[in-house]
C-alpha positions in Angstrom: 57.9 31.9 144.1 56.5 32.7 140.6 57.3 36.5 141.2 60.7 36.3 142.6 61.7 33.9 139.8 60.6 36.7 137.4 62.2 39.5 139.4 65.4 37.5 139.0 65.6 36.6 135.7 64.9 40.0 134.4 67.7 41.2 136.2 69.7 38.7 134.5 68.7 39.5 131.0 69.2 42.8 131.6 73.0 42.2 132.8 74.1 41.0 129.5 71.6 42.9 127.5 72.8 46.4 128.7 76.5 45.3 127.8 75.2 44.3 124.4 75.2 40.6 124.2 72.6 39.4 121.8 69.6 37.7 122.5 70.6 34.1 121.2 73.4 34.0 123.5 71.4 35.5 126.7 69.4 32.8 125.6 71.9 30.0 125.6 73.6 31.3 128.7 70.8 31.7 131.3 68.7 28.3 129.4 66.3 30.2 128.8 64.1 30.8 126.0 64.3 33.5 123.3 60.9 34.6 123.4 61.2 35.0 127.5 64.6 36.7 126.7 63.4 39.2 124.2 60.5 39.7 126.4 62.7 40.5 129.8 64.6 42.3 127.7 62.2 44.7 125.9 60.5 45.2 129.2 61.8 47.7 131.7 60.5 46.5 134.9 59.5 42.7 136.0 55.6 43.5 135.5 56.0 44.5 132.6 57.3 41.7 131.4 54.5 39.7 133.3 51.7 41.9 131.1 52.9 40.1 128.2 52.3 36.8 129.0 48.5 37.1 130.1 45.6 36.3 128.1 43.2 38.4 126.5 40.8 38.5 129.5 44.0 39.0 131.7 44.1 42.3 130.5 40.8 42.8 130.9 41.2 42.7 134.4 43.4 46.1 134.4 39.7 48.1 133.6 39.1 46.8 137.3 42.2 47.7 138.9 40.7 51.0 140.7 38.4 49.0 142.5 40.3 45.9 143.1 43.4 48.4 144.8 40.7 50.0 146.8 39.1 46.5 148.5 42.7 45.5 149.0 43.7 48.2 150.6 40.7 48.0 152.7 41.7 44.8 153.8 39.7 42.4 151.5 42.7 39.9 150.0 40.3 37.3 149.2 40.4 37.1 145.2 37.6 34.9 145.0 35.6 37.4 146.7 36.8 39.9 144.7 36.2 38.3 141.5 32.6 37.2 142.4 32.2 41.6 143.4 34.2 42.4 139.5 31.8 39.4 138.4 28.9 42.0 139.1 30.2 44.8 137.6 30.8 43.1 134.3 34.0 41.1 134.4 33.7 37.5 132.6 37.2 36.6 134.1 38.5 33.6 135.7 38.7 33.8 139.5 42.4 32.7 138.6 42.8 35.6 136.1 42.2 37.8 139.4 44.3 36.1 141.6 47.4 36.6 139.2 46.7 40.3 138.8 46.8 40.8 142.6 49.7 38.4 143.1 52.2 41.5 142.8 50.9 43.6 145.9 51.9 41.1 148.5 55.3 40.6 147.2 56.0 43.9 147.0 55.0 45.0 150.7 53.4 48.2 149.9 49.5 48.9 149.6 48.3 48.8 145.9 48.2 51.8 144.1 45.1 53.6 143.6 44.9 53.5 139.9 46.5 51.5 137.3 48.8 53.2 134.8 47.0 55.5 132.7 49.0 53.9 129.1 49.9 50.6 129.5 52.9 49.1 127.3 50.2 47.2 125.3 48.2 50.5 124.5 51.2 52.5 123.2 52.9 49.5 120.9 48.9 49.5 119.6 49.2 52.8 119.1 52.1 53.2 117.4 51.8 50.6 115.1 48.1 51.5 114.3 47.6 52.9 110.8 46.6 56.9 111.3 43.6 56.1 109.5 42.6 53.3 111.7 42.8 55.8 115.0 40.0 57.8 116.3 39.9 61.0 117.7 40.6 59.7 121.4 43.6 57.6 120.2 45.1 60.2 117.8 45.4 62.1 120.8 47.0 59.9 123.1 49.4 58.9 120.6 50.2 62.4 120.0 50.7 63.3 123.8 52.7 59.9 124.1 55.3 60.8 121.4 55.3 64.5 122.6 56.3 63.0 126.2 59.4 60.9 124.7 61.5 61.7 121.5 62.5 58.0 121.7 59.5 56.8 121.1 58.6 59.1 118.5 62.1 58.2 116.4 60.4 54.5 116.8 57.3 55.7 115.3 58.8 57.6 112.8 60.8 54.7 111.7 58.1 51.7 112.2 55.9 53.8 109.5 58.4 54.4 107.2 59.2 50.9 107.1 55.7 50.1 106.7 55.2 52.0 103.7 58.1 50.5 101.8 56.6 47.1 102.4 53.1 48.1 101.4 55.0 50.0 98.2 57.8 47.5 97.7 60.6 50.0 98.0 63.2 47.5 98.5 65.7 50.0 97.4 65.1 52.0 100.4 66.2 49.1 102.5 69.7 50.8 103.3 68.8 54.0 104.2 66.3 52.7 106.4 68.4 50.6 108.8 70.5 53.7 109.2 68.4 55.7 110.6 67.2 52.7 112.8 70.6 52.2 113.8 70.8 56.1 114.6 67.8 55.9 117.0 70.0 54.3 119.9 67.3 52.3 120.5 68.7 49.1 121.3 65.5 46.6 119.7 65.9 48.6 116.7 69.1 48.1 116.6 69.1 44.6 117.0 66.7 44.7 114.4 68.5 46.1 112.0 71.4 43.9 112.4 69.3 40.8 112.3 68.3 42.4 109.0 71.7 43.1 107.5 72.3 38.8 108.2 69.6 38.3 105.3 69.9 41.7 103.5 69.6 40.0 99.8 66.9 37.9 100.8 65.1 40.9 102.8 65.6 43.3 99.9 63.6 41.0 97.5 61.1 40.0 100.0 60.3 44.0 99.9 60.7 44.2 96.1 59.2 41.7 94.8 56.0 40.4 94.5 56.2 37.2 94.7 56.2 35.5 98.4 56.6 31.7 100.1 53.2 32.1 101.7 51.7 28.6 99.8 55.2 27.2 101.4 54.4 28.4 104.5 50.8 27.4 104.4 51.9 23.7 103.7 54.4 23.6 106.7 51.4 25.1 109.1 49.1 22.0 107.4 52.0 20.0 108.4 52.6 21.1 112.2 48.8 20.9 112.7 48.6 17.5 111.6 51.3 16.3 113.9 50.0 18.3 116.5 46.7 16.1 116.0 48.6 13.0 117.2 50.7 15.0 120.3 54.3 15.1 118.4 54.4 12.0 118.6 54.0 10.8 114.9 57.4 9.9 113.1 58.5 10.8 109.6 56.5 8.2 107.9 52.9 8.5 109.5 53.5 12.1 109.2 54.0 11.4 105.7 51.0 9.0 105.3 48.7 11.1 107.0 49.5 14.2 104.7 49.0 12.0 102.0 45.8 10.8 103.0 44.6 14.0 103.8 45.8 15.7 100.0 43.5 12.4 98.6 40.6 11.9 101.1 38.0 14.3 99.4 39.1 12.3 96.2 38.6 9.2 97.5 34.7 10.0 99.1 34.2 11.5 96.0 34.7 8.9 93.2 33.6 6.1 96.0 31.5 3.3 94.7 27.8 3.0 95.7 27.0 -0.3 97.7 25.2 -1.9 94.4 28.6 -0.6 92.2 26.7 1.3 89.6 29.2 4.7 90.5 30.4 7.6 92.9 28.0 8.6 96.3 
């Protein structure tokens, strides 16, 4: 079962994570992949992990969660019936996108709580990476209650704005000081962070001095993976290659095209 399976390998990750094994090895060791390993890891319980995996109307579904709890705990399990009811009140979900929200009450064995968690681990990572300026009143208070509740957290923020304002001001210089007091945080992502940082440091220190960038490089290898994506992976090295060309001279090509009688371009 889907939920089991989860349950399991977050326990896992978190086995060798805790004793400080990197994610590239939990990786290789459990055959798993990094993204699912960093997200296991980073999550503190199963569902939380499972909340970052959903789509955006997934989520949406969590606005309903008062009312959903309350029909199952009245002893209406039927998510299609439920999701026709939400379907009334405004939800433009899937009848799927219910039935995986619900999934977790049965496996647990206790009756669904009566209200969802008031900050969700989406809302707060929103929140703190938000620009101030970007906040409301509403959400410069719940980030200011949020960071109030958990020094941690607020040594995150503290450090994820800091870093955003040398990037914004290119203060590569301030690289060094920077992963120090991430390292200082004891907060184990940051930390892992950092050192994946200290791997490239020459590299990162220009990328936040300079401004120069590789985003027309970047650009040309997303052209590239779209293209093969157009034929399923399945293209080898030299249609791959034939088709890039052909798409770099197409708009040529239609341009300076002959008319039927010869006289010039369409």
């Amino acid at each position: 079962m889907r939920v089991i399976r989860r349950r399991e390998q977050h326990a896992a990750v978190h086995a060798l994570y805790d004793k400080g094994a990197p994610i590239q090895a939990i990786s290789e060791t459990l055959g798993l992949d990094r993204k699912t390993v960093r997200r296991y890891a980073h999550a503190a319980t199963p569902e939380e992990a499972s909340l970052g995996t959903g789509s955006r109307r997934y989520y949406q579904a969590h606005a309903y969660s008062p009312y959903l709890h309350r029909r199952w705990n009245e002893g209406c399990t039927d998510s299609a019936r439920l999701h026709a009811e939400i379907t009334e009140l405004g939800f433009n979900g899937s009848k799927r996108t219910v039935r995986r929200h619900l999934q977790e009450i049965p496996a647990s064995g206790k009756p669904a709580p009566d209200k969802p968690k008031t900050l969700t681990v989406i809302t707060a990572t929103w929140l703190i990476t938000s620009h101030p300026d970007h906040l409301d009143g509403s959400g410069t208070l719940k980030l200011k209650k949020l960071l109030a509740r958990c020094p941690e957290l607020d040594a995150v923020a503290a450090c994820f704005r800091s870093f955003a304002a040398m990037m914004a001001e290119r203060r590569g210089h301030d690289l060094e000081s920077w992963l120090a007091s991430a390292e200082t945080t004891e907060m184990k992502p940051l930390q892992s962070l950092a050192r994946g940082l200290r791997q490239d440091f020459d590299a990162v220190t220009v990328g936040l001095t300079l401004k120069w960038n590789s985003g027309k490089v970047e650009g040309n290898v997303n052209r590239a993976k779209r293209i093969k994506r157009d034929g399923y992976g399945r293209a080898e090295f030299d249609l791959l290659r034939l088709q890039i060309l052909l798409s770099d001279w197409a708009p040529v090509t239609l341009c300076n095209r002959p008319t039927r009688n010869g006289s010039g371009p369409h």
